[in-house]
TIVEXFI-68689 format. One record per residue (C-alpha): residue in one letter; x, y, z. Coordinates in nm, 4 decimals, decimal comma, m for minus. Last residue first. Layout:
# TIVEXFI-68689
{'A' {X Y Z}}
...
This chain:
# TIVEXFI-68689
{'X' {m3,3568 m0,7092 0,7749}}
{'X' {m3,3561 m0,3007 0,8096}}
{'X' {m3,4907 m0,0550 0,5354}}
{'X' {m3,2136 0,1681 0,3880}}
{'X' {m3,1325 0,4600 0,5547}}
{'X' {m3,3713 0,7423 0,5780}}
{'X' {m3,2265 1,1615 0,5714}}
{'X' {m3,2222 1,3008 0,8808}}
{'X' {m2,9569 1,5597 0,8726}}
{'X' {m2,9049 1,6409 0,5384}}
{'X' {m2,7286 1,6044 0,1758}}
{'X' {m2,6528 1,2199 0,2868}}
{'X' {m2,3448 1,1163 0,2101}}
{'X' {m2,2751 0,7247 0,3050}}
{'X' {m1,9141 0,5709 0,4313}}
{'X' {m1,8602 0,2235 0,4268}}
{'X' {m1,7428 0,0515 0,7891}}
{'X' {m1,5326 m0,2063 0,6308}}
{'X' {m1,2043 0,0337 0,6207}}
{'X' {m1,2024 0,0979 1,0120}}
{'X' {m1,2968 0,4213 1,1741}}
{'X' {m1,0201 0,5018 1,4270}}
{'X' {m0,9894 0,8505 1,2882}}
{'X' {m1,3486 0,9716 1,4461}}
{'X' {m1,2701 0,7813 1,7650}}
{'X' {m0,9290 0,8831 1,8172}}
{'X' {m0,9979 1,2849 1,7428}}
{'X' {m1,3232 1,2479 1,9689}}
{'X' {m1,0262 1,1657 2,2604}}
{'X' {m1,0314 0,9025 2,4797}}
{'X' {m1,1325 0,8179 2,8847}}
{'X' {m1,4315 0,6007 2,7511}}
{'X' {m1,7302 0,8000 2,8645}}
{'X' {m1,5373 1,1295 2,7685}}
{'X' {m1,5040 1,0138 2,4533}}
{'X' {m1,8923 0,8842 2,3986}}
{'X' {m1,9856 1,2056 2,5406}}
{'X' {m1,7963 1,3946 2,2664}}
{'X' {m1,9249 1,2002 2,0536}}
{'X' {m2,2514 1,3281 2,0655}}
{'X' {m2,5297 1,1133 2,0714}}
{'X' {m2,8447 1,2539 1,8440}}
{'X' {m2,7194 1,2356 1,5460}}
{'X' {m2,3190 1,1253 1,6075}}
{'X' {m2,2891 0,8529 1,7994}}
{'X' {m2,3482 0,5061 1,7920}}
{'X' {m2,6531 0,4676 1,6371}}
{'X' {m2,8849 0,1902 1,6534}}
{'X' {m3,1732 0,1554 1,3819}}
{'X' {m3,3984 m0,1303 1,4419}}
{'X' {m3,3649 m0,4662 1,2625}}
{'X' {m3,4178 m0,6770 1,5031}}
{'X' {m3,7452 m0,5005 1,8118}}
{'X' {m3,7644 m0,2432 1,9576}}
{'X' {m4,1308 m0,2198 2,1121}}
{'X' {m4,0274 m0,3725 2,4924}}
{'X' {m3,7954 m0,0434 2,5437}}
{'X' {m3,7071 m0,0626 2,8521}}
{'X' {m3,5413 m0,3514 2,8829}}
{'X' {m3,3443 m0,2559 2,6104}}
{'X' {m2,9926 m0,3391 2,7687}}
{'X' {m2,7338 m0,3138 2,4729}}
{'X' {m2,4795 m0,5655 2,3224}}
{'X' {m2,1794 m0,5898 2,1201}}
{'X' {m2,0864 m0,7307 1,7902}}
{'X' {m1,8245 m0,7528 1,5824}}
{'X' {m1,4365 m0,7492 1,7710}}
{'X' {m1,6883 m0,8415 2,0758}}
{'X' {m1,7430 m0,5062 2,3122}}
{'X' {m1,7501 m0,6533 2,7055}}
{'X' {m2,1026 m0,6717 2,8802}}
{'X' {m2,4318 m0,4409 2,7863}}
{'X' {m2,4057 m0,1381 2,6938}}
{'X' {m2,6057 0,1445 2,8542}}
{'X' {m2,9793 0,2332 2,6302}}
{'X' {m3,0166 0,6165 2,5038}}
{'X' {m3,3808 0,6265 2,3872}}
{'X' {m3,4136 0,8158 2,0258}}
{'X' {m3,5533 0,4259 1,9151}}
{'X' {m3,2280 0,2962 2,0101}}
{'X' {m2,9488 0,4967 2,1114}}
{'X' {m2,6078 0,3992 2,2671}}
{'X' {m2,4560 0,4201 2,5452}}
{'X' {m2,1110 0,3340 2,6817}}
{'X' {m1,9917 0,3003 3,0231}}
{'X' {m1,8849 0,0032 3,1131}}
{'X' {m1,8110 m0,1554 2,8055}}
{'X' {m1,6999 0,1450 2,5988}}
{'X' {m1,3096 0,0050 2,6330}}
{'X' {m1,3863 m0,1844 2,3383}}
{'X' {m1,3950 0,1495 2,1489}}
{'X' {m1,6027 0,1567 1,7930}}
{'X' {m1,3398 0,0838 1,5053}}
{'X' {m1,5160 m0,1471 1,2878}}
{'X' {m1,3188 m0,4257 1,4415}}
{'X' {m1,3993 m0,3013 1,8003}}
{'X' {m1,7651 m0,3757 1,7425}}
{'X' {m2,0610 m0,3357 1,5134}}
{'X' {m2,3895 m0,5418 1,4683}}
{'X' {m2,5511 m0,4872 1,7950}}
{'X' {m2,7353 m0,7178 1,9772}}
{'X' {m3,0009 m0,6539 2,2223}}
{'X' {m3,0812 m0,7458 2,5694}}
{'X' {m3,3904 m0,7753 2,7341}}
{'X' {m3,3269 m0,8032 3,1060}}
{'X' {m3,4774 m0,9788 3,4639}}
{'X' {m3,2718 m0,8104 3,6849}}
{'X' {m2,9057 m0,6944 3,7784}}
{'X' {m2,8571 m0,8846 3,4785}}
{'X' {m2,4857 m0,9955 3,4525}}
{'X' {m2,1845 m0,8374 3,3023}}
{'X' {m1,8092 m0,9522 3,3053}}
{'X' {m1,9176 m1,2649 3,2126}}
{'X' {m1,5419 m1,2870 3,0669}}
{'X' {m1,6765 m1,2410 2,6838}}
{'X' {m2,0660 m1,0988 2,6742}}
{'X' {m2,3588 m1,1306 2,8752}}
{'X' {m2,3778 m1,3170 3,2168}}
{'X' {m2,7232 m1,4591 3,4285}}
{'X' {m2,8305 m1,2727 3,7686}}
{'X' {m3,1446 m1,1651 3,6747}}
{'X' {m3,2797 m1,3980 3,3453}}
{'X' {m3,1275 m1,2902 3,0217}}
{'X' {m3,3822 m1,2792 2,7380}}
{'X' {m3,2076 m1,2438 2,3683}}
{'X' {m3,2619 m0,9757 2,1108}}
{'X' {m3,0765 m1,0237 1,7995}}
{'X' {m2,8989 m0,8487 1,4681}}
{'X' {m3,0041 m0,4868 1,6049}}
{'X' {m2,8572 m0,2877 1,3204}}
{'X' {m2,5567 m0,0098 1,3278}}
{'X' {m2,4978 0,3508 1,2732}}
{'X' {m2,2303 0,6376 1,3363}}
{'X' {m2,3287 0,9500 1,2571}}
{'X' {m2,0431 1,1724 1,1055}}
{'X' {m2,1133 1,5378 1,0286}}
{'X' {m2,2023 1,6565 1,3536}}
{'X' {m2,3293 2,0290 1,3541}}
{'X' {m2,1507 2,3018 1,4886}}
{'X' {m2,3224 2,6177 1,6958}}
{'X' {m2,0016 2,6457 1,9415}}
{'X' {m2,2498 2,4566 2,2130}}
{'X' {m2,3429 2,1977 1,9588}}
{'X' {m1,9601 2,1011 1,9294}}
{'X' {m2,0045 1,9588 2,2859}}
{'X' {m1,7327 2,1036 2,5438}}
{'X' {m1,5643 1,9521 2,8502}}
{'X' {m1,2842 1,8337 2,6782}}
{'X' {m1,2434 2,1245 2,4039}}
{'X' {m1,2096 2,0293 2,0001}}
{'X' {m1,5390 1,9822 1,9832}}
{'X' {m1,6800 1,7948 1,7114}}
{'X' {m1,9014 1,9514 1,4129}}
{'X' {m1,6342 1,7732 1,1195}}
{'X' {m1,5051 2,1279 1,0839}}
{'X' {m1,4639 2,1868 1,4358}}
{'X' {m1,1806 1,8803 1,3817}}
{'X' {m0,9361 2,0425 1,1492}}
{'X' {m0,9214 2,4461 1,1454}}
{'X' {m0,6097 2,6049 1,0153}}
{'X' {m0,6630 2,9539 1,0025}}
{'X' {m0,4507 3,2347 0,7845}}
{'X' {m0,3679 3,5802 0,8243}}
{'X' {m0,3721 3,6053 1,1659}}
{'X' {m0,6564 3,3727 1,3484}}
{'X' {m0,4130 3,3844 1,6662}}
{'X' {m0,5924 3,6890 1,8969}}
{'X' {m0,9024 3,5540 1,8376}}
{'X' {m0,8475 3,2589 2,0842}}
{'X' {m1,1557 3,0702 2,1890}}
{'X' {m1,2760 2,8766 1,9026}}
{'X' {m1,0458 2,9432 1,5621}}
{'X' {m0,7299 2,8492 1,8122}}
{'X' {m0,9397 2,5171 1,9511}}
{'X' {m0,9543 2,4223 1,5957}}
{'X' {m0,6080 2,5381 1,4653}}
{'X' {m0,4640 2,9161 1,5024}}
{'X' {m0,1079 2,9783 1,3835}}
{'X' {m0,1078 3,1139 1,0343}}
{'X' {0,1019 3,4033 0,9065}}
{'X' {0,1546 3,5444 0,5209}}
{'X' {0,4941 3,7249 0,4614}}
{'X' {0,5189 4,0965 0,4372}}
{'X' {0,7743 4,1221 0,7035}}
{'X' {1,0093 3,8500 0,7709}}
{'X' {1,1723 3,8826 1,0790}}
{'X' {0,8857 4,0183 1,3240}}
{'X' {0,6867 3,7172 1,2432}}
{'X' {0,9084 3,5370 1,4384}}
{'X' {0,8955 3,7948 1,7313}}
{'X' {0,5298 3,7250 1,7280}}
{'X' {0,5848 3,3270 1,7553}}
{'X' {0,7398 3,3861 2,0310}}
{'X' {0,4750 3,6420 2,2242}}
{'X' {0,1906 3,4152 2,0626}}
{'X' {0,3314 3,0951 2,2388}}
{'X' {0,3718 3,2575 2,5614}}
{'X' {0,0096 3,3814 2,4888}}
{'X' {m0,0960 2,9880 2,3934}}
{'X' {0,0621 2,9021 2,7050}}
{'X' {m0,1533 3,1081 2,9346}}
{'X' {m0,3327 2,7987 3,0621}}
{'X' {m0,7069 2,8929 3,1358}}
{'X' {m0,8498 2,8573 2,8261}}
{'X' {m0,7080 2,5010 2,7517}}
{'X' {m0,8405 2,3989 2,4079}}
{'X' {m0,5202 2,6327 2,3074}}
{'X' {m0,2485 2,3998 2,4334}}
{'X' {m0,0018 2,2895 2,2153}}
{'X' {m0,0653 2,5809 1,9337}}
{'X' {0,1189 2,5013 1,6086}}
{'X' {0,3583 2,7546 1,4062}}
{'X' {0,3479 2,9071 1,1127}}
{'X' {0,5664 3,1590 0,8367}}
{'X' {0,4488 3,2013 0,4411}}
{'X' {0,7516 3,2895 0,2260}}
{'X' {0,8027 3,6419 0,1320}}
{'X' {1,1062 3,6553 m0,0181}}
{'X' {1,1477 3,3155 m0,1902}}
{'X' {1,4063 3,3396 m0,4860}}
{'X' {1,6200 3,0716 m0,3731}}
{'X' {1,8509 3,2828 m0,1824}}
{'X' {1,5462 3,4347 m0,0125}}
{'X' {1,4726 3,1300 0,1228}}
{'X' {1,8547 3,0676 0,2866}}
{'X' {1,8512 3,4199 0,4815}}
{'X' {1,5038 3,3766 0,6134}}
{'X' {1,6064 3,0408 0,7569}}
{'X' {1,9303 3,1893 0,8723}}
{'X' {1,7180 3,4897 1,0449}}
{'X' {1,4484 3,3172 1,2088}}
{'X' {1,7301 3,0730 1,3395}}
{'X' {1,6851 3,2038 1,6820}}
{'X' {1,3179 3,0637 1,7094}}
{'X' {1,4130 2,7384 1,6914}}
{'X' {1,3050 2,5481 1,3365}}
{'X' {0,9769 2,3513 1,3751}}
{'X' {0,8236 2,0326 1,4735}}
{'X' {0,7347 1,9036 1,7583}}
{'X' {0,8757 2,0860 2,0902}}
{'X' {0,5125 2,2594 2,1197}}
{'X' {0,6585 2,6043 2,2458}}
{'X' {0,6848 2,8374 1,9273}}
{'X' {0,8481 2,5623 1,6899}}
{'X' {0,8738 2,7394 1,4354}}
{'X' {0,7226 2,5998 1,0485}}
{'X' {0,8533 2,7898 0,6877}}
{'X' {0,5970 2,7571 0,4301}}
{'X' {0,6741 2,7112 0,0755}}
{'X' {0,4144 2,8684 m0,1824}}
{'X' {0,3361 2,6977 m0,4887}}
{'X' {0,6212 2,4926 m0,5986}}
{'X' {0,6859 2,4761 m0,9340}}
{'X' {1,0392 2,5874 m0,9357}}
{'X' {1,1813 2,5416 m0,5634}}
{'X' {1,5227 2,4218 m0,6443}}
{'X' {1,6895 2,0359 m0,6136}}
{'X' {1,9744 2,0893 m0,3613}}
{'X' {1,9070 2,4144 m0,2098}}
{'X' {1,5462 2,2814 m0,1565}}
{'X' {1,7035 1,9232 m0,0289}}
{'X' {1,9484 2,1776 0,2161}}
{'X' {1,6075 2,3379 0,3673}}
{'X' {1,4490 2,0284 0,4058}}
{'X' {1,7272 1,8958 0,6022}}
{'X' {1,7065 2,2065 0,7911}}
{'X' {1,4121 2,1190 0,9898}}
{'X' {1,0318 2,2906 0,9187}}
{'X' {0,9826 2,3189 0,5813}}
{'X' {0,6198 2,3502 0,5084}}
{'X' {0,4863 2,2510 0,1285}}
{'X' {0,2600 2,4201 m0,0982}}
{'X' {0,1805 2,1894 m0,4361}}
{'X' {0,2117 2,2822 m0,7592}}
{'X' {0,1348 1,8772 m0,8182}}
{'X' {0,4698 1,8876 m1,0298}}
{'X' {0,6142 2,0454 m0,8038}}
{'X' {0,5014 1,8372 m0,4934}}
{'X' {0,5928 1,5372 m0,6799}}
{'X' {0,9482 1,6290 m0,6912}}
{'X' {0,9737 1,7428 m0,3557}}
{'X' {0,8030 1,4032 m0,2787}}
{'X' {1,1324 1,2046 m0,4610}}
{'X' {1,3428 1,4266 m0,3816}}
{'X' {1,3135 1,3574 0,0092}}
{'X' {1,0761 1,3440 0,3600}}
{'X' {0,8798 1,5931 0,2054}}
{'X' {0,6649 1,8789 0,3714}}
{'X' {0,4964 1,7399 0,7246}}
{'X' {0,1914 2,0081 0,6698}}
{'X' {0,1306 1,9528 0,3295}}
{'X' {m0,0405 2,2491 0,2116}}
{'X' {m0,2996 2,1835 m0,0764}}
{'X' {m0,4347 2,5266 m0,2659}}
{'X' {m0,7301 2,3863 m0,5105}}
{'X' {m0,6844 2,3109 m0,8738}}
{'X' {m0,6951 1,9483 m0,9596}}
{'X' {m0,9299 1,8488 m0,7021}}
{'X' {m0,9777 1,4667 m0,6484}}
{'X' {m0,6947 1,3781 m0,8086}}
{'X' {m0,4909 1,6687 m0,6392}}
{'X' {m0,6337 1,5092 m0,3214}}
{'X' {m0,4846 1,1670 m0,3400}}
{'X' {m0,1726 1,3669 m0,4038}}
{'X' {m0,1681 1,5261 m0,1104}}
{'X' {m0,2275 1,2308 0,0918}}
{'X' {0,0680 1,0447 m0,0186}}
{'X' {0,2721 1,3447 0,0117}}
{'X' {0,2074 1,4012 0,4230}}
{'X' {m0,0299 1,5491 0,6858}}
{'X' {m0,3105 1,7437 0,4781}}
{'X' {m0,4543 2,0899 0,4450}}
{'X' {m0,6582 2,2422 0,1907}}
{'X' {m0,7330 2,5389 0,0673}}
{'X' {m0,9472 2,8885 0,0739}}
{'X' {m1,2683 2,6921 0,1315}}
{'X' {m1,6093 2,7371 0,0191}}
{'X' {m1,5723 2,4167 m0,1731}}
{'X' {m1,6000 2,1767 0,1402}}
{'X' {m1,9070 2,0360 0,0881}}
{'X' {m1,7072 1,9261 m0,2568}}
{'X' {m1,3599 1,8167 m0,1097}}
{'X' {m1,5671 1,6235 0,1926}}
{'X' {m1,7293 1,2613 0,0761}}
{'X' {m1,3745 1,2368 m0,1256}}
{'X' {m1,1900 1,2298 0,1783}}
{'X' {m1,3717 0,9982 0,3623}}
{'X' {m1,5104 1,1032 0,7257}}
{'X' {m1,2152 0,9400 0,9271}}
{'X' {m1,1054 1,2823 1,0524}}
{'X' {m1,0604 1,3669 0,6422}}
{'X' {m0,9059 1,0968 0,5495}}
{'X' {m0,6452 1,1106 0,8046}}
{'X' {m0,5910 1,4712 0,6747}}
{'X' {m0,8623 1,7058 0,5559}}
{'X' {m0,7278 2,0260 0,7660}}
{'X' {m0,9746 2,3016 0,5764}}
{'X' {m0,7207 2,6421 0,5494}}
{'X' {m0,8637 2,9182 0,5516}}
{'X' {m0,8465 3,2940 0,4868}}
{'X' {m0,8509 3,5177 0,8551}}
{'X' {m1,0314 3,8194 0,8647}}
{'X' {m1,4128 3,6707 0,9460}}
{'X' {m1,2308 3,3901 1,1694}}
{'X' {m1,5250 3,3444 1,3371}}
{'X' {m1,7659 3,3793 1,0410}}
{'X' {m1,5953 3,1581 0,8330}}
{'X' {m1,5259 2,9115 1,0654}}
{'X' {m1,8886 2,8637 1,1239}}
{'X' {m1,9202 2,8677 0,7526}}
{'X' {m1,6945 2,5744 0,7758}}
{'X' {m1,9683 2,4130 1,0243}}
{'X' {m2,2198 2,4502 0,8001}}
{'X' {m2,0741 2,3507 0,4797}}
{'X' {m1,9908 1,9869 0,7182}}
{'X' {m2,3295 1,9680 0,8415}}
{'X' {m2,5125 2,0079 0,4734}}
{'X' {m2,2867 1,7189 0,3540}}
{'X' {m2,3926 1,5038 0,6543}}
{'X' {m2,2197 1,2023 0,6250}}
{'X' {m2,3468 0,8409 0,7387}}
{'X' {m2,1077 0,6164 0,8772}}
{'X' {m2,2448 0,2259 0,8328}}
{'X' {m2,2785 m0,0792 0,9732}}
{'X' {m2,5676 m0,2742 0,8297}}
{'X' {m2,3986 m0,6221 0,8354}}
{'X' {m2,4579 m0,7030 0,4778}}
């Protein structure tokens, strides 16, 4: 066993939907669990996150993964169905689905709305993704309430909201206001992460908060810590080797690194193929021993190394974590020119995920 592994905080991710909770005091919410869950397994989060109002995925396939996990929660799918088959599924599932183009509007003339929990209509407010245009807020209305839906829920998606000093997210809240405006009585939800965060004005009636949930912040220049979240996800490895470079000497593919001195470098067991960034090369850290150590030459597809010259007591088998605990990875992002979003979701299938009820908790004894 290679001793890679993604440890998840149960405790952290309760936590940091209570943070939502208490933000967005007014707002019910939705808990975005899509991309299996941000990378940090889907079935590791449906029970830390039973203090939730629903869930929220991407796409059928994903829905229904959920319903057999849960067989009773709210589950929005955010894309809706892509034909009869899904809208078919999603009734039988009771599903809630978003309509957002009128191609799903003609399939629900088509085949009916019976079974379906709540349908959602999506404008596009200023993100030019998905959504109907504001001026058919009267057609769309029009067409629900043929099929019996009179109060259907209404959203739209903020582009720009980690961005406090853009004023998009007001021009967005002006359009998607006048929305609203056509179909009183009906349930509103615009704000995601960065929305719950810094703009109060869009928590409406309901939130849908993805990556804050997992402790990570959704803002650039922001750790999660300084919103009071707590990193779910630690990402952990194994020192495999240590090897003695003398100054001058290479590490790694394309000798792209050599010793500025006299070095102790260690090996990692993890590399691109378990998801970490191979762009992290030249400046990546990592932490050994609660010492942050730089990375040491290119990122193999399984291993990578790490200058522990200054830390003559580590020794193989030692604990190295890649972020999370300890090393936000937010840093890590901002180290490699990516987003937290990519690295939590880039996660690859052989990296096994591991609940832990708490921060702290011991993983299993070394080599």
């Amino acid at each position: 066993m290679r001793r890679v592994v993604a440890t998840v905080n149960m405790a952290a991710l309760a936590h940091n939907l209570a943070v939502v909770r208490k933000r967005a005091s007014g707002s019910r919410i939705y808990a975005v669990v899509k991309a299996d869950a941000y990378g940090h397994g889907l079935d590791n989060t449906v029970s830390a996150f039973a203090a939730t109002d629903g869930f929220a995925v991407a796409c059928m396939d994903e829905a229904l993964e959920l319903r057999a996990l849960d067989p009773h929660s709210n589950i929005l799918v955010l894309e809706g169905m892509f034909d009869g088959r899904e809208l078919a599924a999603a009734k039988a599932e009771k599903l809630e689905i978003v309509v957002h183009d009128d191609w799903q509007l003609r399939l629900l003339e088509r085949d009916g709305v019976q079974g379906i929990r709540r349908v959602w209509a999506k404008f596009d407010s200023g993100m030019h993704r998905l959504g109907f245009p504001p001026e058919k807020a009267d057609e769309v209305r029009t067409r629900l309430a043929a099929l019996g839906i009179n109060t259907p829920g209404v959203m739209s998606h903020l582009a720009c909201a980690d961005e406090p000093d853009r004023d998009d997210t007001d021009r967005q809240l002006a359009a998607f206001a006048a929305v609203r405006e056509k179909f009183p009585g009906s349930p509103a939800s615009l704000a995601n992460s960065a929305g719950v965060l810094l703009h109060p004005e869009t928590h409406l009636d309901w939130v849908r908060p993805g990556l804050m949930l997992y402790g990570v912040s959704p803002l650039l220049d922001r750790n999660g810590e300084d919103f009071d979240l707590q990193p779910a996800l630690t990402l952990s490895a194994r020192l495999l080797s240590i090897q003695d470079v003398a100054a001058g000497e290479s590490v790694g593919y394309g000798a792209t690194w050599q010793a500025p001195r006299a070095c102790r470098i260690g090996i990692v067991s993890i590399g691109y193929g378990d998801g970490y960034p191979w762009r992290a090369a030249a400046t990546g850290e990592a932490l050994v021993r609660g010492t942050r150590v730089p990375l040491a030459g290119r990122v193999s597809m399984d291993m990578l190394g790490v200058d522990i010259t200054e830390l003559p007591a580590a020794e193989v088998g030692d604990e190295v974590i890649l972020w999370g605990e300890g090393l936000p990875i937010e840093e890590i992002a901002r180290a490699v020119g990516t987003s937290p979003y990519e690295l939590v979701c880039r996660l690859s299938r052989r990296v096994p995920r591991r609940n832990v009820e708490q921060a702290g908790a011991p993983i299993e004894a070394s080599v």
